[in-house]
Structure formats: C-alpha cells, structure tokens
N, C-alpha and C positions, 0 to 999 in steps of 0.2 A: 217319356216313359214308354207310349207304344212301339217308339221305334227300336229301343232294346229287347222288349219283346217279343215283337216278329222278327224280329235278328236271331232273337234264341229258337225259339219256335219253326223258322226255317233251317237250322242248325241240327234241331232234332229232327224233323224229316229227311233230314239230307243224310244224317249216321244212318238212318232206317231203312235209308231205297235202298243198299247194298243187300242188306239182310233181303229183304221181300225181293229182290230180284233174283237173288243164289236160291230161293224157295221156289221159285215158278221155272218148272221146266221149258227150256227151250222146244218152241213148236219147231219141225220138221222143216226143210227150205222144201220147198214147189216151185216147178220152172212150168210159168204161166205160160201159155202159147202167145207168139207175137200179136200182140194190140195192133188193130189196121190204124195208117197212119192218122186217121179223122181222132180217134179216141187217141193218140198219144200226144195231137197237141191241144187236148184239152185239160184245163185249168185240172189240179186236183182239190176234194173238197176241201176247206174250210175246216180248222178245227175249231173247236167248241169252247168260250173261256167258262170256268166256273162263275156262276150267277151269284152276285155281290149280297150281301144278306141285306135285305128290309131294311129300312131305318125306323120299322115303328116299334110294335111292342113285340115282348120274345115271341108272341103267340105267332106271330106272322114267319118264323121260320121251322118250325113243326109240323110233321105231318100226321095225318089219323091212321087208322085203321092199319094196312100190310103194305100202304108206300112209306116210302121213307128209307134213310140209310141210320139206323140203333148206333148210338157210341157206345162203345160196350164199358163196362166199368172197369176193366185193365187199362182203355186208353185213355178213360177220362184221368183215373191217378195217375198217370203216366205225365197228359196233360195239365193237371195242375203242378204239378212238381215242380214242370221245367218251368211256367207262372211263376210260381214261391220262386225260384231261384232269381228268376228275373226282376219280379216286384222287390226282392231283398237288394238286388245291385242297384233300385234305381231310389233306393234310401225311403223304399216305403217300410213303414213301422209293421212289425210282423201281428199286432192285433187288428192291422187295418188287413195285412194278406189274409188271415184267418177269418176274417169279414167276404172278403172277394174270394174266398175259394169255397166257402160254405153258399155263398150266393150264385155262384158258376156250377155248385152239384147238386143245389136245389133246381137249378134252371134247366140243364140238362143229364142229370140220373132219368135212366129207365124212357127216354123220349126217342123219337125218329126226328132226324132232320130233313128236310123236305129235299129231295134229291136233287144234286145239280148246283147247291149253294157253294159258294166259298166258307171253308170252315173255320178260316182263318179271320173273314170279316164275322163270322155267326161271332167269334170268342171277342172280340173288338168291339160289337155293339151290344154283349152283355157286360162285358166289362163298364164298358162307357155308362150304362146304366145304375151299376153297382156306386160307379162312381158319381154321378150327378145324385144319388142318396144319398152320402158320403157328404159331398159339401152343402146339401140342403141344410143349414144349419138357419134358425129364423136370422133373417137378415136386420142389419142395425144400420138406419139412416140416421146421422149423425147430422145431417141438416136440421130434419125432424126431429132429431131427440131433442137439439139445443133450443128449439123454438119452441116446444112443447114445455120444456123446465122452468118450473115455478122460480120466478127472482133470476138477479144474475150476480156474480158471471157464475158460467156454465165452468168446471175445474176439468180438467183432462190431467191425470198424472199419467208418466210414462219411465218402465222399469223395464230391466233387462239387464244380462251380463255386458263384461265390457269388450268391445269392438264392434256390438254389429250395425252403428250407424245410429245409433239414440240420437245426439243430438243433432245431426243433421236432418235426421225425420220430422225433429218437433220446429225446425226449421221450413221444411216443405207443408208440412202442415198450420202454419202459420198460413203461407201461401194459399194455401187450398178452401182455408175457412172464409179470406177476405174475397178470395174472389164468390162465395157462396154470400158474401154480405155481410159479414159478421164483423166486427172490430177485436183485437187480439191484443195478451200483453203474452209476455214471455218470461219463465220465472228460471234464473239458472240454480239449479237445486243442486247438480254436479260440482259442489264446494272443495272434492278433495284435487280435482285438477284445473292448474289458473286458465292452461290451454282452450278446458272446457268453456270456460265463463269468456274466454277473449273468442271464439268461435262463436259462440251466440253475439256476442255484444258486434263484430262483424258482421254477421247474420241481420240481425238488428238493423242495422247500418242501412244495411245495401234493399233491406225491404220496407223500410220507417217505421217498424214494431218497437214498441218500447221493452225493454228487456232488465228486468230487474234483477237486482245482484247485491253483495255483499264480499267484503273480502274475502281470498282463500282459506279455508279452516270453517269456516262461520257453520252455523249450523242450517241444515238443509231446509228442517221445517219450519224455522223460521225465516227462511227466504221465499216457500212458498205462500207463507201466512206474511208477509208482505207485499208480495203480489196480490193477493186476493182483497185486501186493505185498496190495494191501489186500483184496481180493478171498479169495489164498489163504488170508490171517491170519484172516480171517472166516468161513469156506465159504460165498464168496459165489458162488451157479452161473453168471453173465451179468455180463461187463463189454461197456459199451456207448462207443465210443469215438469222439469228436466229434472233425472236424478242421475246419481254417478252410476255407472256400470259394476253389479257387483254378483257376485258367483252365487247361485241358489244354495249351494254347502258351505258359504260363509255365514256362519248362524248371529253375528255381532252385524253385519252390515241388513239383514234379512230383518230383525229387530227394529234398525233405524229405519229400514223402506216404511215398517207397519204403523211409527211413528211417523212418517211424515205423510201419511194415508190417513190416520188419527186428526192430523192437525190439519190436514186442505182437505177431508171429508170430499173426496173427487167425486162427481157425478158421474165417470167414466176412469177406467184404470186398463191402460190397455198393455200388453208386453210386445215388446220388439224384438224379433228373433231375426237370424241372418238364416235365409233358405238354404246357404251354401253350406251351413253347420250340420246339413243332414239330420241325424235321427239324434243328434245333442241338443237340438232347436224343440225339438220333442221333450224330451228329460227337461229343459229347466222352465219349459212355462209350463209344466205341468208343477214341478214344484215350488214355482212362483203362486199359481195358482193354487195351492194347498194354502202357501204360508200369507198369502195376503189378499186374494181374489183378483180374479180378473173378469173381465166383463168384455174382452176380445183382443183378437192379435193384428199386430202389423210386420208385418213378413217383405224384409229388404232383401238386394240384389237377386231377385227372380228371376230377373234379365238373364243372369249369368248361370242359373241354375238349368242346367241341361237334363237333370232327370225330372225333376217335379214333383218327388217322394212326401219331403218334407212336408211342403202345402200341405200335400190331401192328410197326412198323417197327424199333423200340428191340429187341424183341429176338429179330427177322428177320437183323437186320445185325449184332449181337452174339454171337448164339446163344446167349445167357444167359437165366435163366427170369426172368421177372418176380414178387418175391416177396411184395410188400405195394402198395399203393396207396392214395394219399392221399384221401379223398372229402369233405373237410370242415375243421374246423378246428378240433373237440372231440378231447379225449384220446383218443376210442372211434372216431375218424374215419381207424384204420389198419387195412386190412385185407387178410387173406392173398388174394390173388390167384386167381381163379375163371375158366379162358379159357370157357367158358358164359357168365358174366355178361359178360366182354368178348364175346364174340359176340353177346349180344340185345341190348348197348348200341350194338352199330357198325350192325347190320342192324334198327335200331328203326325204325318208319314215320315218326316227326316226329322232327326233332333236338334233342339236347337240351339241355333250357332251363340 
C-alpha cells in the first residue's frame, strides 16, 4: 500500500516543482573572480538529506513555539486528497480512508513540523499509526479458546461465498490445530458439490484426519450433527465444519447456513474471504455477519495481494479480528494473524511481488 502512495505523492510534487519554479524569479548570473588553484581542488560541501521522521510518538516530530515549518491547511487538503485517491486504488474501504484522514488532520492541523524532517516519512509514521489502531482488534487465541471450552469437541463452522478457498483452509487448519496438539475430525457440509466432499476426503487421506460425509444432496446439517456424534464417541477435541460456498444475496442458501449454525451450535463461526476480492471480501462478511454472526475472518491468498486494502478494511468495517491468513498453498501456508506483520507488509518500500 505504502508503495502506491509515495508513488502518488511524489507524482504530486513533481506536477508542482514546475509551478513554484516559473514563480521564483531567476537571480542574476555573477562572474565570481577566479578561485586560486588550492580552493578549486577542493571538495565541494555536502548536501544535506532531509531528516527521516522519529519512529516514536507524533509528539516527537513537532515543534513549539516560532521553529518549525506550519502545513498550512490548503496543503494539508491538498495532501489528503492525493491519500484518498491512493488509499482508494489500493482497495482500502473509504470508511477506513475517512478514519485515516480525520486522524492525519487531527495530528497535523494548525501544528509546526520540526524543521529539516522528511515530510514524506512525518505522513508514513502517522499513517502506520492510524493503522496499527486499525487492526488493534482484541486478539483471538484459538489455542486458548479451545482449551479453555467447557466439554468437547470444540465445533469451528466455516462460511463464505464460492471460490475463495473454503475447503482447502478447513484443510490447513486441520494441519495447524494437530500440530498445536489437538486431535481433529472433519465434517464435509459442502453437499451440493461431490468434487467438494472428494477433496476433503483426499485431504483426509494424505493428513489421517477422519472426515465425514454423506452422499451428494444429503443435508448439510445433518452431516455436521454427525460429526459432532462422532467426535463425542471418540474424544475427538476439534470438529471442523465445511459448508458450500454460497452468495450473501442468496436469501434460501443464507437460511440454510443459519440452520446449520442452529444445529452444530459452533463455539467459533469464522468467514473466509479471498484478499484478492478487494472491497467485495468487505460487503459479504459484513453481511454474513448480519445474517448469521461471526466471531472472525480468515483471509486467503495475501501472498498475492499486492495492495493490502482489503485486510485493514475487512476488519475495520466488521469489527472482527482477523484470525488466520492464507499465504501460500502448502498445508503449513495457514497462519495465525500478526497486525506487526500486516503493518511492515502494507508500509513496505516496494510492493509486493
């Protein structure tokens, strides 16, 4: 994200040197007397680079009293503008840019910047700021939660439209609970396609998770309410519960999600959005989360997510924590959620590949 930013940002100063240079009168040429040769081979100074901004708190790039260089308030609108334009290209949700631009003229309206900074790093470490508030969302350890839960198994359902990698996540997450110690079954609730139920049962296969099913057609919630049967018969700690991919404006399949939430009563209900869906990964777990609750997201192909909008946006406009994310497409390629690592991945200098 940063790096579209200061792409724009030095884009607009660069329209601007022409203007301010056609305004500052050319000084006079002066024909110096010749320098004796000792001063001509000597070094010329050193120019001066602008001083990189603080990394601590805003207070540390402000100045008091009559130093300082004033952003006046035509260049700060000036300056959030070409922001908004750029936070909208890099698929951030425009209540989260109305968030970062109200927090960018609270920080600096009517202030001096301490002279000599970089203004360009001063705007990058309030941002980064704005933004580490942003995914401060209370964190959800799912180690913890599952060991803390009264009785077992612990149910995990998982909904979401179709394509962005559902059942391959509840696959990786199979993965990720045993290596945390846990024993796992797997319920395939995704009944309307056989493809679905032969990729889990593969799945299955290649990790020794038992994975329970029911012919094509069958009904969803009762495949999850036979998982959880078999789970207690077992002491099995984690039922992982796969549903078909279905559209948040399809009001018959949205129904059948809330019954099958009804009938595995999940201790955790998380949505699966694809980061690459931009600000559509926004719209439907928000109204997933109307129609059936959620309690957090898991957010695939990141990897390949070059701007990073989505993340901070998804659960800006949700208010859910973002719990796992996808970064790859090996078993070991799920992982708990670190808003640090989102933050040096959005304010990275090049973007990424």
């Amino acid at each position: 994200m940063w790096a579209a930013l200061k792409a724009r940002l030095r884009r607009r100063e660069a329209e601007e040197a022409p203007t301010e240079a056609a305004a500052t009168p050319a000084a006079p040429a002066q024909h110096a007397p010749e320098a004796s040769s000792s001063r001509r081979s000597s070094a010329p100074a050193p120019r001066t680079s602008p001083e990189p901004a603080p990394r601590g708190g805003a207070e540390d790039v402000f100045a008091d009293g009559l130093f300082g260089q004033r952003v006046s308030d035509e260049t700060l609108d000036d300056l959030l503008d070409t922001l908004e334009i750029g936070l909208l290209e890099s698929d951030v949700a425009l209540p989260v840019v109305e968030r970062l631009r109200r927090d960018l003229r609270k920080e600096f309206a009517g202030r001096k910047l301490r002279r000599g900074l970089d203004v360009e790093e001063v705007i990058r470490s309030s941002l980064e700021r704005s933004v580490r508030a942003i995914l401060a969302q209370p964190p959800l350890d799912l180690a913890a939660r599952i060991r803390g839960h009264p009785g077992r198994p612990f149910v995990i359902l998982f909904v979401g439209v179709n394509g962005t990698g559902k059942t391959t996540t509840v696959a990786k997450m199979a993965v990720w609970l045993r290596s945390a110690g846990f024993s796992v079954v797997i319920a395939a609730g995704d009944t309307y396609r056989a493809g679905a139920i032969e990729q889990l049962l593969v799945h299955g296969e290649r990790l020794g998770v038992r994975v329970v099913r029911q012919q094509e057609g069958s009904d969803p919630a009762a495949v999850g309410f036979d998982a959880i049967e078999h789970a207690k018969a077992k002491a099995v700690d984690v039922v992982l519960v796969d549903t078909a991919g279905r559209q948040h404006t399809n009001e018959n399949l949205i129904e059948e999600a809330k019954k099958i939430r009804r009938v595995t009563a999940p201790a955790l209900t998380l949505f699966v959005g694809d980061a690459l869906a931009g600000n559509d990964v926004i719209t439907q777990a928000r109204e997933f989360d109307q129609a059936i609750g959620l309690d957090g997201l898991v957010l695939t192909k990141l990897d390949a997510d070059v701007k990073g909008g989505a993340a901070l946006s998804a659960t800006f406009v949700t208010k859910k924590p973002i719990v796992f994310v996808g970064v790859g497409q090996g078993y070991s390629d799920l992982r708990p959620f670190d808003p640090e690592w989102m933050v040096r991945r959005l304010f990275a200098e090049e973007a990424a590949a």
